[in-house]
C-alpha positions in Angstrom: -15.6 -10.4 22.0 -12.5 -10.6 19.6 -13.2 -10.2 15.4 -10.9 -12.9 15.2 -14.2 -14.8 15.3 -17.7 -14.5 16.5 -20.1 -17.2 17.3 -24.1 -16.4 16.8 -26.4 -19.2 16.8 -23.6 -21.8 16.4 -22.2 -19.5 13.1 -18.8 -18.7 13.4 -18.1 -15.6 11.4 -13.8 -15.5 10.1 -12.2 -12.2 11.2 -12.0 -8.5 9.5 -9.2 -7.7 10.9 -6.9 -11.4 11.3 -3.9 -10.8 12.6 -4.1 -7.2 13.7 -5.5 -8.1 16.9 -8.3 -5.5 17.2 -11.0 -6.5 19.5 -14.9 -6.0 18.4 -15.8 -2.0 19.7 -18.1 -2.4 23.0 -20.7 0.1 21.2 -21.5 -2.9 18.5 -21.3 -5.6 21.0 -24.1 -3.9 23.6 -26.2 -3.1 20.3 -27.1 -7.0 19.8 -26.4 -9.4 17.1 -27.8 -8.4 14.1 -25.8 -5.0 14.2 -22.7 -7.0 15.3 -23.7 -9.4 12.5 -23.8 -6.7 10.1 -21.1 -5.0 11.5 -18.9 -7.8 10.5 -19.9 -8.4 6.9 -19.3 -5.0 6.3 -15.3 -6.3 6.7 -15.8 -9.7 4.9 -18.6 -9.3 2.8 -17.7 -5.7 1.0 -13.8 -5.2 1.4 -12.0 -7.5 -0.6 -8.2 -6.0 0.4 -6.5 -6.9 3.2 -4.9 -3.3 4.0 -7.9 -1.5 3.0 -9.7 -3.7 5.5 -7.0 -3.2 8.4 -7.4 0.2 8.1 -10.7 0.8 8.2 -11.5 -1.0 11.2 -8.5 0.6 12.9 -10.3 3.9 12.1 -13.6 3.1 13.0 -12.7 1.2 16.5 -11.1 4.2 17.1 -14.3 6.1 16.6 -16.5 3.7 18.3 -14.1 3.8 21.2 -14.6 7.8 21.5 -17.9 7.5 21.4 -18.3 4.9 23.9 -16.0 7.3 26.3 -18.3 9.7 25.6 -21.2 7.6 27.2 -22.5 6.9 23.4 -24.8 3.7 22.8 -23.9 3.3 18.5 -27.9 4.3 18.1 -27.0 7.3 19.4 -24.8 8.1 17.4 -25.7 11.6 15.0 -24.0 13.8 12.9 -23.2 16.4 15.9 -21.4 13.5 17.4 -19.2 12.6 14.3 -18.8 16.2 13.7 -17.1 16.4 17.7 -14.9 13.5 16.9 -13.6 15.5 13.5 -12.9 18.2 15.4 -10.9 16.7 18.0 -9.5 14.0 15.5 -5.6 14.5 16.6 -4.3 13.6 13.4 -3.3 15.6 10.3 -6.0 15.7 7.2 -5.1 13.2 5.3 -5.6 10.9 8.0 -8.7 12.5 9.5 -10.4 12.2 6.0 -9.6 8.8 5.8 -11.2 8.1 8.7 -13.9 9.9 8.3 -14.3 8.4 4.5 -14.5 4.6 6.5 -17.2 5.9 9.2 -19.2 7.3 5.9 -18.7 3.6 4.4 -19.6 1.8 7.4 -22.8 3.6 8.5 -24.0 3.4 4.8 -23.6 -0.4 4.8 -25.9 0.0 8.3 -28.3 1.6 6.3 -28.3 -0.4 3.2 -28.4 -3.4 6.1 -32.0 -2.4 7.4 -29.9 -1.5 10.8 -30.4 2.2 10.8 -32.8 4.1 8.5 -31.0 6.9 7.6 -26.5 7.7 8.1 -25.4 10.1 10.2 -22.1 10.7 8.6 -23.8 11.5 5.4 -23.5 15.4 5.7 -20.4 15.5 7.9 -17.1 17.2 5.9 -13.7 16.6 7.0 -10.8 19.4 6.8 -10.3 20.4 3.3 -7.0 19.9 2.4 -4.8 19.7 -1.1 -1.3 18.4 -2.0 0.3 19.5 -5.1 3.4 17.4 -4.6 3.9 13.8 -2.9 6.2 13.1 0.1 7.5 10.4 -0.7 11.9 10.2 -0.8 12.8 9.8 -4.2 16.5 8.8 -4.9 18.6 10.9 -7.7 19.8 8.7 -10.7 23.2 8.5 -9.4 21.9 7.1 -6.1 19.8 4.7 -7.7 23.1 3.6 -9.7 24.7 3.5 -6.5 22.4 1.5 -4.7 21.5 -1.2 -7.7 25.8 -1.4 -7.8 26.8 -2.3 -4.2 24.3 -5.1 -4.0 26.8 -8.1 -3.1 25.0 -10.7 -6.3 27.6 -13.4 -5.4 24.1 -15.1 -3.6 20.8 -15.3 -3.7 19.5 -12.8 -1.5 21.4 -9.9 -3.7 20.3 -11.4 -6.4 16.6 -11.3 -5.3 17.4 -7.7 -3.5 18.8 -6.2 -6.3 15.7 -7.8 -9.1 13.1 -6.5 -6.7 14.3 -3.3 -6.4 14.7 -2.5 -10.2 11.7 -4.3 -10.9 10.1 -1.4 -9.0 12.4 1.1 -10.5 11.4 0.7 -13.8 7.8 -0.6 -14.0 6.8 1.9 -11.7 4.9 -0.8 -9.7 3.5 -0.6 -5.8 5.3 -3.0 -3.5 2.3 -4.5 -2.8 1.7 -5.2 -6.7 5.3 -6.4 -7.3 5.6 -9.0 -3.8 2.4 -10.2 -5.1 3.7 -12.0 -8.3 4.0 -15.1 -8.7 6.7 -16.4 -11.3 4.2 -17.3 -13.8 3.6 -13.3 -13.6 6.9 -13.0 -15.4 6.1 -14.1 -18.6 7.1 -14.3 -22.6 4.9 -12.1 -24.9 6.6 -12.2 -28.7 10.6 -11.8 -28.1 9.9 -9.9 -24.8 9.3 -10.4 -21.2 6.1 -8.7 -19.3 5.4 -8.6 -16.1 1.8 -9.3 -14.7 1.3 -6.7 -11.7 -1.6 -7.2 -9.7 -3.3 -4.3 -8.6 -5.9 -2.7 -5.8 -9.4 -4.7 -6.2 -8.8 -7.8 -8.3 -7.1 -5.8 -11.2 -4.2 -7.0 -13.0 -2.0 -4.8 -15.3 0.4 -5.8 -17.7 3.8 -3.7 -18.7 6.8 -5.0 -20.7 9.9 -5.8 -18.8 13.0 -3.1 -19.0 16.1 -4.4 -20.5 17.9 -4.2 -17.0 14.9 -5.8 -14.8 14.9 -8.3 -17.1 18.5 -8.9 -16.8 18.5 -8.7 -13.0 15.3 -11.3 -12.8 16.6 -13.7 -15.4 19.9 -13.9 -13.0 17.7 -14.0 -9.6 15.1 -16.8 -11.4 18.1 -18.8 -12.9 19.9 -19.5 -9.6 16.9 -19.8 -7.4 16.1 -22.2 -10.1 12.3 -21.0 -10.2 11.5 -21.4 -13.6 9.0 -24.5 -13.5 7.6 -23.4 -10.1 5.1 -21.1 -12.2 2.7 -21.1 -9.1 4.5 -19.6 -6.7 5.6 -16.6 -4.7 8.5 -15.4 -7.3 10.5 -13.0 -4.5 10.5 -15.2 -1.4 12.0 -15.3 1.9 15.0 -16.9 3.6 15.4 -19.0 6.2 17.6 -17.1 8.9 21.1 -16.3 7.5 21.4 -19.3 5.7 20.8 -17.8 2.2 18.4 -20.7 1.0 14.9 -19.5 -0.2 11.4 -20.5 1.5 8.3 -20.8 -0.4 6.8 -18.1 1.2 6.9 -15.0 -0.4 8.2 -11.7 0.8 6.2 -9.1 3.3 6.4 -5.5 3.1 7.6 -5.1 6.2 10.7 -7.5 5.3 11.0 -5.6 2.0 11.2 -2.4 3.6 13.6 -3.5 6.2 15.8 -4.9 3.3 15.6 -1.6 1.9 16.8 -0.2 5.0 19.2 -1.9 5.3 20.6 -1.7 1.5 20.2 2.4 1.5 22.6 2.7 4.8 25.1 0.4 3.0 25.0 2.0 0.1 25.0 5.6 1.9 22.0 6.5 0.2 19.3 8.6 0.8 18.3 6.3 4.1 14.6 7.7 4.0 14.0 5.6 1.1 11.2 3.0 1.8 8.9 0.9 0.2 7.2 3.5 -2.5 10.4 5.2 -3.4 11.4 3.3 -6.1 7.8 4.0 -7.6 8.5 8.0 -7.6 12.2 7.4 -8.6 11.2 5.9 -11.3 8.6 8.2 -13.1 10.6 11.3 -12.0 13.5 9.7 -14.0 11.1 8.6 -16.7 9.8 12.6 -17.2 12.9 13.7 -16.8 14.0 11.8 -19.9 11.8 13.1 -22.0 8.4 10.7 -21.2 5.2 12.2 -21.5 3.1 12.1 -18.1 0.1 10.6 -19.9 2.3 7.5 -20.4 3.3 7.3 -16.9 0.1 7.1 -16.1 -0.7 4.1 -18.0 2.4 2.8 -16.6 1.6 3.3 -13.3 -1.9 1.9 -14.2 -2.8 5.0 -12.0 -6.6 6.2 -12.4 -6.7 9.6 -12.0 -3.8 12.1 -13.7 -3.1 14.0 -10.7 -1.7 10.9 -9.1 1.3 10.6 -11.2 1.5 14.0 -10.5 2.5 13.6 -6.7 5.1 11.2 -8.3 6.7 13.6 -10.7 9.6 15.2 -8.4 11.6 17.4 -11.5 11.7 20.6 -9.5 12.6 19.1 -6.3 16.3 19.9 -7.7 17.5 23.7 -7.2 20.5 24.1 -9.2 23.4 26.2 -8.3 23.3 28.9 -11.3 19.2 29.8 -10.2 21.2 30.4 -6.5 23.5 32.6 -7.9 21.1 34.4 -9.3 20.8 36.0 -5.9 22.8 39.0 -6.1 23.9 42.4 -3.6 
């Protein structure tokens, strides 16, 4: 039985997981149809993103699967069983907490659900574990100079390349935030331009427009001529190598194989991905004097300590603290 789709009682039920071709876990299929029912509204009814929703049922197939090698039927599941499966979990914290964190989810929407009477995962702790400072590459300001200047803008595709990337620069935006515009998200407040970002759980956050984004997007939305197309993707694809723009707006994966691509021409820091022009940004930000309250509210991030893991200042070592070393 796939979670592309499910058919009880002539009901077909649209999938959790579409496109990530994840089949339901045997464990909910042998427990009947009102856990597999539930089971499934757990991934329409009470995750609204896409990725979050991925995710989790990656991480709790993968459960499920370990317990039905284990000989497990999903009622017999308990604590000491979850507990095993932290134990053995082969990846590193972060990831074993998340996983834990959707098996804690899912059971309590059992329970909530009339399914189970009580959740097994409610006691169970995952590894403790703390990070004072992000991993994600961040490029130095010359690097980002070098990068944003060998973008070939005699096209299209630099042009949209080289808008996308400082729109991330210096709004301090997620990818996922900034692909999702439309061009109506790029908009005229007083003499300025704003960008509407959309973030994680129907959110929407508003942040004036840098000088140079704006710049680099008025050139990218004047020859793509996308002005009155106010409904649509604003950083689209291409067709091939054919330099003419779809309608269909940009993935991450395509965004991060452009940036790929751009980093090893540009002989940059080739570990840049995706997120990097996030950190870059607010590390160049501080650096210039910016307060880290006001990254914060740029960043639209929640919680302080997450603009921490983006400040990167004393990643740099300079040469005089070396030669402070001395025989």
């Amino acid at each position: 039985m796939s979670l592309i789709g499910i058919s009880q009682k002539g009901l077909t039920t649209p999938s959790p997981t579409q496109g990530s071709g994840l089949s339901l876990p045997v464990l909910i299929t042998n427990a009947g149809q009102e856990t597999a029912r539930r089971f499934i509204e757990f991934f329409i009814v009470s995750i609204r993103n896409q990725n979050t929703r991925e995710a989790y049922a990656r991480a709790i197939k993968q459960f499920l699967d370990w317990c039905n090698e284990y000989g497990l039927e999903f009622s017999d599941i308990n604590s000491l069983a979850i507990a095993a499966y932290v134990e053995r979990h082969p990846g590193s914290a972060p990831t074993i907490n998340q996983h834990l964190a959707a098996i804690r989810i899912m059971f309590r929407w059992m329970v909530t659900g009339g399914i189970l009477k009580e959740s097994p995962a409610a006691e169970v702790r995952g590894p403790k574990y703390r990070i004072k400072k992000g991993k994600t590459p961040v490029l130095t300001d010359e690097e980002m100079r070098e990068l944003l200047d060998s973008i070939d803008v005699s096209h299209i595709v630099g042009l949209r390349d080289r808008a996308l990337i400082a729109t991330m620069f210096f709004s301090f935006a997620r990818i996922g935030a900034v692909l999702g515009m439309q061009v109506e998200d790029y908009f005229q407040k007083g003499k300025r331009y704003w960008l509407r970002l959309h973030e994680k759980g129907g959110k929407y956050h508003e942040v004036p427009t840098h000088h140079k984004a704006e710049e680099y997007l008025d050139q990218y939305i004047d020859e793509a001529d996308l002005w009155n197309e106010k409904g649509t993707p604003l950083f689209r694809t291409t067709i091939g190598k054919t330099r003419k723009l779809t309608e269909r707006g940009l993935q991450r994966q395509e965004a991060w194989a452009m940036i790929k691509r751009r980093a090893l021409a540009a002989g940059v820091n080739t570990d840049a991905c995706n997120h990097t022009f996030r950190a870059s940004g607010i590390t160049n930000y501080l650096r210039n004097g910016g307060s880290r309250d006001n990254a914060q509210k740029i960043a639209a991030h929640e919680n302080s300590k997450t603009t921490a893991l983006y400040d990167r200042r004393e990643d740099t070592i300079s040469l005089d603290e070396i030669e402070r070393i001395r025989l």
